[in-house]
C-alpha positions as CSV (number, residue, x, y, z in Angstrom):
1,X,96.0,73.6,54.9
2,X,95.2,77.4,54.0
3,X,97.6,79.6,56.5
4,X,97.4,83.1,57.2
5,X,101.1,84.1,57.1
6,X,100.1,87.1,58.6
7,X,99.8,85.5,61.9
8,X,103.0,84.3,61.5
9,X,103.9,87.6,61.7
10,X,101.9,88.9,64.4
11,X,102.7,86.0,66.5
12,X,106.7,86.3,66.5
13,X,106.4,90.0,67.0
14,X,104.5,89.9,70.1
15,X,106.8,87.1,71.8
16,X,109.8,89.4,70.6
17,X,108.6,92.5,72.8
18,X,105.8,91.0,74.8
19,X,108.5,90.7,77.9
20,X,109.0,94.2,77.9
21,X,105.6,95.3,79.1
22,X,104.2,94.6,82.2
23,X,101.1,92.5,81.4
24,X,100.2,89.3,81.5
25,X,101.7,86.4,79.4
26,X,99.1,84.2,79.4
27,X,98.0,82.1,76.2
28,X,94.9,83.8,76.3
29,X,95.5,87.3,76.7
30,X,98.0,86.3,74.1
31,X,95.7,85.7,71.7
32,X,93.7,88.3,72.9
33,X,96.1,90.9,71.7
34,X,97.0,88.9,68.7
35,X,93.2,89.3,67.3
36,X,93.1,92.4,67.9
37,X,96.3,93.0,65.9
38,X,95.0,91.0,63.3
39,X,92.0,92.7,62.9
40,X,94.0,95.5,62.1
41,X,95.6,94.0,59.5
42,X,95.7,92.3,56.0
43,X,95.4,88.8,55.8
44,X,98.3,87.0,53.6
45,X,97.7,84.0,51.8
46,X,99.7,82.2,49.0
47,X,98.5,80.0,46.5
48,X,99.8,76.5,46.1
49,X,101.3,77.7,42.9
50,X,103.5,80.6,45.2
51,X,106.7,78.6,45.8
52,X,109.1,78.8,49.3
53,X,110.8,81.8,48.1
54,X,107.4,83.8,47.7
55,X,106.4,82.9,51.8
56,X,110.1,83.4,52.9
57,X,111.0,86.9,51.3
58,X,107.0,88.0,52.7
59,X,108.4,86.5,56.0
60,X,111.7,88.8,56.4
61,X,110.3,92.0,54.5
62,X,111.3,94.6,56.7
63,X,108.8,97.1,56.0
64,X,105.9,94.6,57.0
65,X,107.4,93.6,60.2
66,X,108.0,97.2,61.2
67,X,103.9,97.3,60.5
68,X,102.8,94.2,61.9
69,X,105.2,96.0,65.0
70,X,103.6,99.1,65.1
71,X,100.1,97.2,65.2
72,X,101.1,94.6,68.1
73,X,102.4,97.1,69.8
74,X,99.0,99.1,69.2
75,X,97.1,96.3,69.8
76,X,98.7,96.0,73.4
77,X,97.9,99.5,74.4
78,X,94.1,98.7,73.3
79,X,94.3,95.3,75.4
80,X,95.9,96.9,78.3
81,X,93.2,99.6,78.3
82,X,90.8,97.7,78.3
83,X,91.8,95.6,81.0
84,X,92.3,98.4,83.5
85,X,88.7,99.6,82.5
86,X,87.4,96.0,83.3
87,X,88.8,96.5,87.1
């Protein structure tokens, strides 16, 4: 199965800070805000040829989490915006 590790990513940043905004936690307004972080982002795929050690070290980088953080948290701002326009 072809996975986007990207949304890996996105996904274990936003349940990481998620709690410390006042919004709702809901699956879908989860994935909401996870599209539109991922929208804002790269798509990563490996080939089947990439072994472990090529998805792991992509997975702990620490200059892509800090982005893939700076676009959740973007991406929550954007949601919660548009949420309070919708009222």
């Amino acid at each position: 199965m072809t996975k986007n590790y990207m949304e890996i990513l996105v996904k274990n940043a936003l349940n990481e800070i998620i709690d410390k905004y006042d919004i709702c936690k809901c699956d879908k307004c989860k994935k909401d805000i996870m599209a539109i972080a991922l929208n804002n982002l790269p798509p990563k795929y490996f080939l089947s040829s990439n072994d472990e050690s090529e998805k792991t070290s992509f997975l702990l980088d620490r200059q892509i989490k800090i982005s893939v953080l700076a676009k959740v948290i973007e991406a929550i701002e954007i949601f919660t915006s548009k949420k309070n326009l919708a009222l």
